[in-house]
Every structure is written in C-alpha cells, then in structure tokens.
C-alpha positions as CSV (number, residue, x, y, z in Angstrom):
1,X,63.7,152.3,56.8
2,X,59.8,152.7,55.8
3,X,57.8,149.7,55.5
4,X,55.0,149.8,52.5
5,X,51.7,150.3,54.7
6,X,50.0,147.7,52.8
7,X,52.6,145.3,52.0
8,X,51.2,141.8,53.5
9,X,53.6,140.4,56.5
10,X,54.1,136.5,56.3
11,X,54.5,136.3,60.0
12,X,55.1,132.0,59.0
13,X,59.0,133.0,58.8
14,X,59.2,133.9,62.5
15,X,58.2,131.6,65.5
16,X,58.8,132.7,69.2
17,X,60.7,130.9,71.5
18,X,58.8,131.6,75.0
19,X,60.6,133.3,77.8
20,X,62.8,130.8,80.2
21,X,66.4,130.1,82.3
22,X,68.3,127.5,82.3
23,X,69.4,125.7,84.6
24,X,72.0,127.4,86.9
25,X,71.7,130.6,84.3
26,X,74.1,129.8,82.1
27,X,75.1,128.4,78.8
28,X,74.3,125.1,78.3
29,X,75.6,123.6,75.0
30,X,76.7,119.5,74.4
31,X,79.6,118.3,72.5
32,X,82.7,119.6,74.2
33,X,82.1,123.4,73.6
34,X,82.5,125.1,76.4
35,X,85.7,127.0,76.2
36,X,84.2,127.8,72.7
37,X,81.5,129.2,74.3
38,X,82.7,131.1,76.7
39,X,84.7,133.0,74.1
40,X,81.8,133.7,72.1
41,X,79.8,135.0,75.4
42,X,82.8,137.6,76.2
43,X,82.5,138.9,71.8
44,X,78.6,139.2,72.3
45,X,77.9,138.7,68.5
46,X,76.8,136.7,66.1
47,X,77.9,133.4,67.1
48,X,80.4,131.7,64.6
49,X,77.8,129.1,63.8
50,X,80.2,126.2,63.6
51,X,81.2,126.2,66.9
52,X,77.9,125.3,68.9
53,X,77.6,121.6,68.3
54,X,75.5,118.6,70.0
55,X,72.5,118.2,71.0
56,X,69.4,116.7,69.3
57,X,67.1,119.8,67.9
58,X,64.5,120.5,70.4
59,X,60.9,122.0,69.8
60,X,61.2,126.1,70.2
61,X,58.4,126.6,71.9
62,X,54.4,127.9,71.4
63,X,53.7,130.3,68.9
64,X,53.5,134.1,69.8
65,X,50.3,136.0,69.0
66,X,53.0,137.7,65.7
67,X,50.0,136.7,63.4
68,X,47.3,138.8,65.1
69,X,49.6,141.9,65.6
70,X,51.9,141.5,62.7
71,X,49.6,141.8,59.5
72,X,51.0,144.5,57.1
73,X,54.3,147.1,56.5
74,X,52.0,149.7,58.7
75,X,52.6,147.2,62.2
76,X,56.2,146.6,61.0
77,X,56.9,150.2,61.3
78,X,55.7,150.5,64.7
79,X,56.1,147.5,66.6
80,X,59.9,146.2,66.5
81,X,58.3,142.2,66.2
82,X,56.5,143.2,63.3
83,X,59.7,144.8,62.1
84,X,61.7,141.6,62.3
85,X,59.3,139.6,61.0
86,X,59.4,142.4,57.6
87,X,62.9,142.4,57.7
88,X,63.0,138.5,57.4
89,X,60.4,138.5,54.5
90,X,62.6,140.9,52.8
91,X,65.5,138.7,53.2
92,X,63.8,136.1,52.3
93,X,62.3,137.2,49.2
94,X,65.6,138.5,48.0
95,X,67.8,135.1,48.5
96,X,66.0,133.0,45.9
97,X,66.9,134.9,43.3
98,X,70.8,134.9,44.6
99,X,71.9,131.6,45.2
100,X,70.0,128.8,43.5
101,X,68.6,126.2,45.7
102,X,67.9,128.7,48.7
103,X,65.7,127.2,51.5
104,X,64.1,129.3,53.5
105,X,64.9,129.5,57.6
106,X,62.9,130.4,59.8
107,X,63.7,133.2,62.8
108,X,63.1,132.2,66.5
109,X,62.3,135.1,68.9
110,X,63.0,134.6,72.3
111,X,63.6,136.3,75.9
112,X,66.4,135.0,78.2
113,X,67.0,131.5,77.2
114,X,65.7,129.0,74.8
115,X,66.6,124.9,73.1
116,X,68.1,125.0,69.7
117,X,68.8,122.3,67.4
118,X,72.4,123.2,68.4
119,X,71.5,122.7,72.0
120,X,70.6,125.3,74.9
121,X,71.8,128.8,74.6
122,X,70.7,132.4,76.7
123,X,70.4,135.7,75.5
124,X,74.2,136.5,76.5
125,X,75.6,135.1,73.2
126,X,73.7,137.7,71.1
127,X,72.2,136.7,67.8
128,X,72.8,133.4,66.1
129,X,71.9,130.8,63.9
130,X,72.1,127.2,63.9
131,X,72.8,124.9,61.2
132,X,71.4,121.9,62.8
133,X,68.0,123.3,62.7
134,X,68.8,126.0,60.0
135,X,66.8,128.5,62.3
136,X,68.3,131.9,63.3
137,X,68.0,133.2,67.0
138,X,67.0,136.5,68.5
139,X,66.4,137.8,71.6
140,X,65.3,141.6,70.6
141,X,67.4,143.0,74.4
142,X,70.4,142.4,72.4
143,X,70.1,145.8,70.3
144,X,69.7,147.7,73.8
145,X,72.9,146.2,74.8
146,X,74.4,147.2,70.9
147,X,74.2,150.9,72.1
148,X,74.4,150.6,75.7
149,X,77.7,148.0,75.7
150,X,79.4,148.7,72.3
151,X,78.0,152.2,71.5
152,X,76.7,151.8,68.1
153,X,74.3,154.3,66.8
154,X,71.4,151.9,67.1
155,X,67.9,152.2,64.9
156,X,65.6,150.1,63.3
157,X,68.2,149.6,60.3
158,X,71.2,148.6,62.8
159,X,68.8,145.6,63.5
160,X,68.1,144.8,60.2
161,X,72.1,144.6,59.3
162,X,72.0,142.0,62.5
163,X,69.4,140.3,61.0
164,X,71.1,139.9,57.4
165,X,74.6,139.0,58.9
166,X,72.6,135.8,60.3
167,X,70.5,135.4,57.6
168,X,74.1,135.3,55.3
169,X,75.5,132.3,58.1
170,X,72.4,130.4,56.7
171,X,73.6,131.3,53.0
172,X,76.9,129.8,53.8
173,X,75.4,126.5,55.2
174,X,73.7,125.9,52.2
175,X,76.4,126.6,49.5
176,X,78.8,124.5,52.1
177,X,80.7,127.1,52.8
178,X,80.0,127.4,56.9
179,X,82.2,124.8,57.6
180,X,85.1,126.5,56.2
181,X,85.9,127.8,59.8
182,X,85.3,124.5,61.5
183,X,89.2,123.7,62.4
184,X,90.2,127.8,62.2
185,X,88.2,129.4,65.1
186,X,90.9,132.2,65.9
187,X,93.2,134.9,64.4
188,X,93.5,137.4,62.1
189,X,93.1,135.7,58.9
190,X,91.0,132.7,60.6
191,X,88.4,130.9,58.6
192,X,85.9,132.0,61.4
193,X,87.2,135.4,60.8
194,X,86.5,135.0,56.4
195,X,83.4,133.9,57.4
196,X,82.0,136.2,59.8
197,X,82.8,139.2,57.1
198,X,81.5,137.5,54.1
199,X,78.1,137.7,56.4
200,X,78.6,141.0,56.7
201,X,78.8,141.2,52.8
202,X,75.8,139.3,52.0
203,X,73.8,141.6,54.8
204,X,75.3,144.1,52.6
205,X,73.9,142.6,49.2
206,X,70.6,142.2,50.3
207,X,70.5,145.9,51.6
208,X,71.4,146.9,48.2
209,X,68.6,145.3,46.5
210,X,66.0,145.1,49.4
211,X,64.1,147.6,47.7
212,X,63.4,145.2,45.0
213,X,61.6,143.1,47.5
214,X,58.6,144.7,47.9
215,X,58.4,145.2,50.7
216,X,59.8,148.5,51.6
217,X,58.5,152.4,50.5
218,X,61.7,153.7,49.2
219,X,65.3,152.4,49.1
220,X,67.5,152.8,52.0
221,X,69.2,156.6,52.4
222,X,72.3,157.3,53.6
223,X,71.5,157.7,57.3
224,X,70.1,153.9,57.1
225,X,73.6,152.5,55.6
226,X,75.4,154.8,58.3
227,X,73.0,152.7,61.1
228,X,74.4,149.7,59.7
229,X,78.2,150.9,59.4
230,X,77.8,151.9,62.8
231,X,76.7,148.2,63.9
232,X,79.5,147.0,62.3
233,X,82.3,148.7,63.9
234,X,81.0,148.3,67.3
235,X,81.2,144.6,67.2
236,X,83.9,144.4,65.9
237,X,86.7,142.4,67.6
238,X,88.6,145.1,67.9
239,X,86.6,147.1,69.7
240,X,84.8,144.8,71.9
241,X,88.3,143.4,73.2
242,X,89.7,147.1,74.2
243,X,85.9,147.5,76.0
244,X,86.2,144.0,77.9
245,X,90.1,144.1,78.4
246,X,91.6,147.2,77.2
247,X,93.7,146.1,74.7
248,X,93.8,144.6,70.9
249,X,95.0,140.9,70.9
250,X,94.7,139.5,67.1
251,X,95.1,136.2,67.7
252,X,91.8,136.0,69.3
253,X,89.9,137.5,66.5
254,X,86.9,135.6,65.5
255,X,84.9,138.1,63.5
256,X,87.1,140.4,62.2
257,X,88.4,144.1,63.3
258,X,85.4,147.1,62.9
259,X,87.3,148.5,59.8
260,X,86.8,145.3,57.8
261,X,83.4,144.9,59.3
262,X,82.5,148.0,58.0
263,X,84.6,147.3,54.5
264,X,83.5,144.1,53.8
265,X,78.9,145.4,54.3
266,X,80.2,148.3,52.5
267,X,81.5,145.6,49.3
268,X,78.1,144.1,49.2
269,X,76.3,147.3,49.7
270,X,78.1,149.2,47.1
271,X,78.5,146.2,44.5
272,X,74.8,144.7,45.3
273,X,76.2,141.0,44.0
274,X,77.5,138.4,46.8
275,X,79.3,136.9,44.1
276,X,81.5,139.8,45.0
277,X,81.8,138.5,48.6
278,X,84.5,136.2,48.3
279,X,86.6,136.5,51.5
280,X,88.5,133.3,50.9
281,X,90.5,134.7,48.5
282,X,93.7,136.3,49.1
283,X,93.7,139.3,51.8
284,X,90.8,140.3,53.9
C-alpha cells in the first residue's frame, strides 16, 4: 500500500485525543452498559456501535502536532499517523460518491483512555466509533495486539481494513441502518452480527475503488487484500472465543465467525458496489 509522494494530506479529518486513565483503569461508560461492555472488552474489536450509550459528548482533547508532520503521501508512507490520517482521506473521498448525503467523521487518535460522545472508553475495547459524536476511535497499540493476541499477519493494509470497517459503522448510522442491532446484540444470525459484516463489506468496497481516490500510487496487489483477509479472520468470533476460552459458543457471536469475516470483505472487494452488501437479507 504506496501512498502518492505528493498527494496533499488533509490532516483536518483526524484529531488526537491526548494520552490519559480513567479513573480506577477501567471502562467507564453511562446508561446501563456494563455487562455490554464487558463483553465487548473480552471480543477486542470493533465495538458494535450501538451498544455504548449515555453520556453527554465531551471535548477530545488538544490537537496533535499531525499537521506539521503529516503533509503529503511521502510522511503517510513512513510514519503510521500520517498513514491513518491518508487512509481516512481515502475513505473519505470515496463515500460521497457512494451513498448520497455522506457527512464526513472525523478520526480521534488516542493512547490509553479518552471521553467520547458515547462516554469514557480505554484502549482495551479496540477500535470504535460513536454515533453520538459520529467520530471513530483509535488507539494505534491495538494493531500490535492484532498480531501479538489474535495472530493476524499485520501490515500497513491490515490497519487500513480496521479503519474501513469503522468508517462503514459511520455509513450505517447515516443510512439508519446502525440501529438495526439495537435489541439483537447476540448469536449467530444477530442483528449485531449483520451489521458487524456488512462493515466488513463496505471496508471491502472502498478497497476496491480506493485507487480511484487519489490518493494512492497503484491499486492494492494481492499481498495487501491477503493483509486484510488475514485481519478478518483473526477477529473473528470464532477465533477470539477458542483463544480466550477454548471453545466456539454461537450464541455469543457479535461479529460474526472469521469465515464470514473474510466472505463478506471479500463481497465488497470483489464486487466494488456496497449496494452489494446487504446482510439483512436472507443467510449470512
């Protein structure tokens, strides 16, 4: 994944969040989530955004010195800020042209802990986004622990998939779709479940057409997809439960099992049209 050297970063689209704790260390989030939350903290990925609730949106912190540092495709290929930041403008660039009436969010970087619009939240719940601010949230550690914890092949693209996934949550909250999964957080053919993979197929879609953005040298090869397909099927529910526990239990899936992970990035990848993304419909 090669960056255009001289392509102009926009580093507007991503704000960082500071460095903090909260109080106690752990997971503080209002409106009677907890047990929701502490299943989300044992998956470790991509939080199903409907289930962090409460809280009145809170300011995310100073800005980060990204606009000195973060100026063209050259500093997104060798600084992993820069990177994100490129990755979002990509993203960004491509959803207008989708789904009509896109907004753009904005991406919060942030190390150990940090206030949402969907209340307080620490790097242990991986990536997520947050309808009530419309922001998505990143604490970069979370790709060392993709390899180290779930043994995905890892590389720049792996982060970029993360970062599409999210940026398809934000899709959904838009076209109304997000709160789909709202009263079905659990089992196999779960709303949280159809939602988590249609994600996957919109970070699919954009992959496919990314090129198309601008932004990048050359479309993505085959070892960039396989970074991705690796991502996918390490978080999936599957295989995270037979890591934590050592065994499969289905009616606790809340993403969706690493093969249809993998299938459903695969559909938007291979089709390039999120109108081909429809996991509502019939079997997933």
């Amino acid at each position: 994944m090669d960056f255009r050297d001289d392509v102009q970063l926009d580093t507007s689209q991503v704000e960082s969040g500071g460095r903090g704790r909260l109080p106690g260390g752990g997971l503080a989030v209002g409106g009677g989530a907890a047990g929701i939350i502490a299943l989300i903290v044992a998956l470790i990925f991509g939080i199903n955004p409907g289930n962090i609730t409460g809280g009145d949106p809170a300011p995310v912190g100073p800005s980060s010195n990204l606009g000195a540092q973060c100026k063209t495709g050259e500093d997104a290929d060798q600084n992993e800020e820069c990177r994100v930041v490129g990755v979002v403008n990509s993203i960004q660039e491509y959803w207008p042209n989708a789904v009509e009436g896109y907004q753009p969010a904005k991406t919060v970087l942030f190390s150990g802990a940090v206030n949402t619009g969907c209340g307080a939240a620490d790097s242990s719940v991986g990536p997520f986004y947050c309808p009530n601010d419309q922001r998505v949230y990143l604490d970069l550690s979370f790709f060392d622990q993709l390899q180290s914890r779930f043994g995905a092949e890892g590389g720049p693209f792996a982060q970029a998939y993360v970062i599409g996934h999210e940026y398809g949550h934000h899709v959904q909250n838009l076209t109304g779709v997000l709160g789909q999964s709202q009263s079905d957080r659990q089992g196999p053919e779960s709303g949280a479940v159809r939602v988590e993979l249609q994600a996957d197929c919109y970070a699919g879609a954009w992959a496919k057409n990314a090129y198309e953005t601008g932004l990048f040298e050359k479309p993505f090869t085959q070892a960039d997809i396989e970074q991705a397909l690796s991502a996918a099927a390490a978080v999936g529910d599957d295989n995270i439960q037979k890591r934590a526990q050592g065994r499969v239990d289905p009616e606790g899936f809340t993403h969706g099992t690493s093969e249809q992970r993998v299938k459903w990035f695969s559909t938007g990848y291979e089709t390039g049209d999120p109108r081909r993304c429809d996991t509502f419909s019939g079997g997933i």
